[in-house]
C-alpha positions in Angstrom: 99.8 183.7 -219.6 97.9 181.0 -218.0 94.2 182.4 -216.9 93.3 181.7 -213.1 90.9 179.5 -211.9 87.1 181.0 -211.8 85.0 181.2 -208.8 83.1 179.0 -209.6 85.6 176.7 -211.0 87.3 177.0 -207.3 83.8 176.0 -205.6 83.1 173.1 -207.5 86.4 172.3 -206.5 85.7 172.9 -202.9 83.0 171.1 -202.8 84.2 167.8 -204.1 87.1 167.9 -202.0 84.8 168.3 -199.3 82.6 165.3 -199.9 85.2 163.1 -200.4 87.1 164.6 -197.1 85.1 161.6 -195.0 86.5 163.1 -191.5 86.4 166.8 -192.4 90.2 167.3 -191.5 90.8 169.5 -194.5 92.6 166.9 -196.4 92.3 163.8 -198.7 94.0 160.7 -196.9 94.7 157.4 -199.4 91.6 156.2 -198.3 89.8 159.3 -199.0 91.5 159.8 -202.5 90.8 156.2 -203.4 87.1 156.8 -202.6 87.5 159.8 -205.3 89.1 157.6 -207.4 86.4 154.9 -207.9 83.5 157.3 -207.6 84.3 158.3 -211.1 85.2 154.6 -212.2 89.1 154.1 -211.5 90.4 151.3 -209.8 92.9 153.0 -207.1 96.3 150.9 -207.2 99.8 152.2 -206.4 99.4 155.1 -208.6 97.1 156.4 -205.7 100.4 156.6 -203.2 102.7 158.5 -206.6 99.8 161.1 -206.9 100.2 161.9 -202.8 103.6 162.6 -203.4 103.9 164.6 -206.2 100.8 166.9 -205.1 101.9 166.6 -201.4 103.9 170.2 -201.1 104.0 169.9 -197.6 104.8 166.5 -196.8 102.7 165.4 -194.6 101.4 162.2 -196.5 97.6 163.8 -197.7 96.6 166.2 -199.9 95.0 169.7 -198.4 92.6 171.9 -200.7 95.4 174.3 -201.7 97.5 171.8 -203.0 94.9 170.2 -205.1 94.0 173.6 -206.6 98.1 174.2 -207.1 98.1 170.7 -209.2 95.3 171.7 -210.9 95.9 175.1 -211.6 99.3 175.6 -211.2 99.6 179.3 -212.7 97.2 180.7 -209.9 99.9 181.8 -207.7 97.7 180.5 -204.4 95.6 183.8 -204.8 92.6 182.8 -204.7 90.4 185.6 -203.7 87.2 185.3 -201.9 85.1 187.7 -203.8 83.6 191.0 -202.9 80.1 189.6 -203.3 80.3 187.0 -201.3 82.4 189.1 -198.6 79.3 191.8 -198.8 77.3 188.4 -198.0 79.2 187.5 -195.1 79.1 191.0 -193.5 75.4 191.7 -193.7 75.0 188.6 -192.0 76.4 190.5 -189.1 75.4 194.0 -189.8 71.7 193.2 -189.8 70.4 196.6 -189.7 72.9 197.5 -192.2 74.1 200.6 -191.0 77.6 199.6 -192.1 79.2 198.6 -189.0 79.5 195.0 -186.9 79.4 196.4 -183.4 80.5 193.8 -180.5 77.2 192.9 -179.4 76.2 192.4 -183.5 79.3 189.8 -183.4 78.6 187.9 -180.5 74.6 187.5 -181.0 75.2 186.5 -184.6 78.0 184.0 -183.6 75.7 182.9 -181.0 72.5 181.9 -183.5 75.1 180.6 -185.8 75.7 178.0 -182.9 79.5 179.5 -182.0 78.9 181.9 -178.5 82.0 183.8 -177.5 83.4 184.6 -174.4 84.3 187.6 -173.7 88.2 187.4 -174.0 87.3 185.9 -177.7 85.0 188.8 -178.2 87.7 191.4 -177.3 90.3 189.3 -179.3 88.4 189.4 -182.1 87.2 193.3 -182.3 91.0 194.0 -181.1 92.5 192.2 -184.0 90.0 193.2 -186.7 88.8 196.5 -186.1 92.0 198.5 -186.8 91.0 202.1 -186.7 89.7 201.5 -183.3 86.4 203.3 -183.1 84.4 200.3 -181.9 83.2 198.3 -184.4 84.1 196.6 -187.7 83.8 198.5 -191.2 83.3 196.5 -194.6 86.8 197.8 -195.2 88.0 196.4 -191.9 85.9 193.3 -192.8 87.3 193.0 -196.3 91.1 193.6 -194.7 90.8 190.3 -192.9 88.3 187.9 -195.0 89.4 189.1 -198.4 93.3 187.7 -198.2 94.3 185.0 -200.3 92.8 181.6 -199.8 96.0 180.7 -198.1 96.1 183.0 -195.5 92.6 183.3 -194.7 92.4 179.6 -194.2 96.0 179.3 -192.2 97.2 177.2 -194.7 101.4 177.3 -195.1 102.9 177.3 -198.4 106.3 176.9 -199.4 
């Protein structure tokens, strides 16, 4: 059996996809992949436009994260898991007196420092959608429930 990609295997992944992806649309254009390609000495040719189309799943002429990681490591069944420690980071960002919970107004004053204010409809949409047992605010579980789906999912990406 063919062993899944590390964490940390996945991020160092991430983030050279990332520098290379020049107008942050969450894919590698020709352009973009050719940039790749000579930052680690190749001349980019034709060869450039038969790696798009083999590692293009979806057809639509670039190459997103998920199917870079799929070429790579074609045995990880797209579950890529965000892991628990880094979830446990991401909620006490917004449970900052750590009593366990992201209440609505611990949501919308952390989205606001983070430079993303919501409006009240997105506020309600939000707690609506993610707190599930409905008591108010947002458990680790509940947290987990949502952020802690594949890769695929999390980021609305569409496999085949």
């Amino acid at each position: 059996m063919a062993q899944l990609p590390s964490n940390q295997q996945v991020n160092q992944l991430k983030e050279i996809f990332t520098r290379f992806d020049l107008d942050s649309d969450g894919s590698l254009t020709h352009l973009e992949l050719a940039a790749l390609f000579r930052s680690v000495g190749l001349k980019p040719g034709d060869e450039i436009d038969t790696l798009i189309a083999k590692l293009d799943a979806n057809g639509n002429g670039s190459i997103e994260f998920e199917e870079l990681v799929n070429a790579i490591f074609p045995d990880s069944d797209e579950e890529i898991f965000i892991d628990q420690e880094q979830l446990m980071k991401a909620f006490r960002l917004f449970d900052k007196d750590g009593d366990g919970s992201i209440t609505p107004i611990k949501l919308a004053t952390q989205m606001a420092k983070l430079g993303h204010p919501l409006t009240y409809r997105e506020l309600n949409d939000l707690m609506n959608d993610i707190d599930t047992d409905g008591d108010g605010s947002i458990s680790f579980h509940e947290f987990t429930a949502v952020f802690g789906m594949p890769a695929s999912e999390f980021f609305g990406i569409r496999t085949l």
